[in-house]
C-alpha positions as CSV (number, residue, x, y, z in Angstrom):
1,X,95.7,94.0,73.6
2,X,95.2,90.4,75.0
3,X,98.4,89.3,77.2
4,X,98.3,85.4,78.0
5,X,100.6,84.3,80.8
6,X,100.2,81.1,83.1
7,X,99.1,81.9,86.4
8,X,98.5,79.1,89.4
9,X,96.8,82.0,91.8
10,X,93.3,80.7,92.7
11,X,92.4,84.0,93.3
12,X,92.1,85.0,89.5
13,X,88.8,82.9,89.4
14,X,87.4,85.0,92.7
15,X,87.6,88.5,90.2
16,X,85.7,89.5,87.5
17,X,87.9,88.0,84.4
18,X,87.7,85.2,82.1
19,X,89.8,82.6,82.3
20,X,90.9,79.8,80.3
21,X,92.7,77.1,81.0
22,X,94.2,74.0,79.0
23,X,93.9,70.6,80.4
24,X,95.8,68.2,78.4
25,X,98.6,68.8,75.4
26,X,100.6,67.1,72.9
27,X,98.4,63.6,73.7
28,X,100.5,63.0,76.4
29,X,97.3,62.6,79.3
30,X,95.2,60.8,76.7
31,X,97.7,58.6,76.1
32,X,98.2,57.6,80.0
33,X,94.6,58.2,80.7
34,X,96.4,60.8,83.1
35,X,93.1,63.0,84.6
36,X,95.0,65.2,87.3
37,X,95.8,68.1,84.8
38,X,92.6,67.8,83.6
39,X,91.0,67.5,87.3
40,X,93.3,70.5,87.9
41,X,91.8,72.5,85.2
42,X,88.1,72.2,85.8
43,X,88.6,73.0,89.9
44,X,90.4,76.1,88.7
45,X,87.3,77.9,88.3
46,X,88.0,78.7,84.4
47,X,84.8,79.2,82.6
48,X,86.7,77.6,79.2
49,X,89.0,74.6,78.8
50,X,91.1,74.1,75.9
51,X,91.6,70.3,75.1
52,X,91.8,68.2,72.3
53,X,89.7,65.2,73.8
54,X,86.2,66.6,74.0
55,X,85.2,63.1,73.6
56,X,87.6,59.9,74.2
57,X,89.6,58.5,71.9
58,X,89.4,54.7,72.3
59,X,92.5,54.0,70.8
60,X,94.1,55.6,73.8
61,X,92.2,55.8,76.5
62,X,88.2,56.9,77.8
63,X,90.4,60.1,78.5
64,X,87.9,63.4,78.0
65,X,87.2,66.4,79.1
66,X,84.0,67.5,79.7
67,X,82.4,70.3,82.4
68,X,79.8,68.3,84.8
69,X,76.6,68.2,82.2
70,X,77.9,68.1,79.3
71,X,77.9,71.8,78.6
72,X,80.4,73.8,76.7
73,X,81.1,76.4,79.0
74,X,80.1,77.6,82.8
75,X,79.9,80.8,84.7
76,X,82.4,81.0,87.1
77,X,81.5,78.1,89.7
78,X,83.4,80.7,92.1
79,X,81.1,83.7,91.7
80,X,78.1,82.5,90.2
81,X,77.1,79.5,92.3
82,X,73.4,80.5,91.3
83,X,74.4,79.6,87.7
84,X,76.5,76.4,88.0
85,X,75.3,73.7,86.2
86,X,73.0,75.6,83.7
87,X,74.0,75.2,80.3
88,X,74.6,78.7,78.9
89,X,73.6,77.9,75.2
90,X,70.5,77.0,76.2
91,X,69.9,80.2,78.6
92,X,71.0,82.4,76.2
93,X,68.3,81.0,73.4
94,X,65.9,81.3,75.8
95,X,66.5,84.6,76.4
């Protein structure tokens, strides 16, 4: 059983879960080119983000959200400093 609830602890990124966050809804931070939840979301530690701007839309604003590198998804920056940055698609191929 999966249970979702909101949680604003910092310390759920220090354990051993996955987290996901979301960083913009309903188009209202594209629309006012608004970063802070988005800012919010990718200093939360969450190894995946939920938006709908993966890449801006310029009848709005250069609004996006995108981990440092373009990669999809990140080991948690909190426990894996060894790993930030790498882009886990491309480890896991190699592997």
């Amino acid at each position: 059983m999966i249970q979702w609830r909101i949680c604003t602890d910092s310390r759920v990124s220090e354990s051993r879960i996955l987290v996901r966050t979301r960083a913009d809804s309903d188009t209202a931070e594209a629309r006012a080119n608004d970063t802070r939840s988005r800012d919010q979301a990718l200093a939360s530690g969450a190894q995946f983000i939920s938006t709908d701007y993966p890449e801006p839309n310029r009848l709005f604003s250069p609004y996006c959200v995108r981990f440092e590198g373009a990669i999809v998804a990140r080991m948690n920056p909190v426990n894996e400093v060894a790993l930030q940055g790498v882009d886990l698609e491309k480890r896991q191929s190699n592997l």
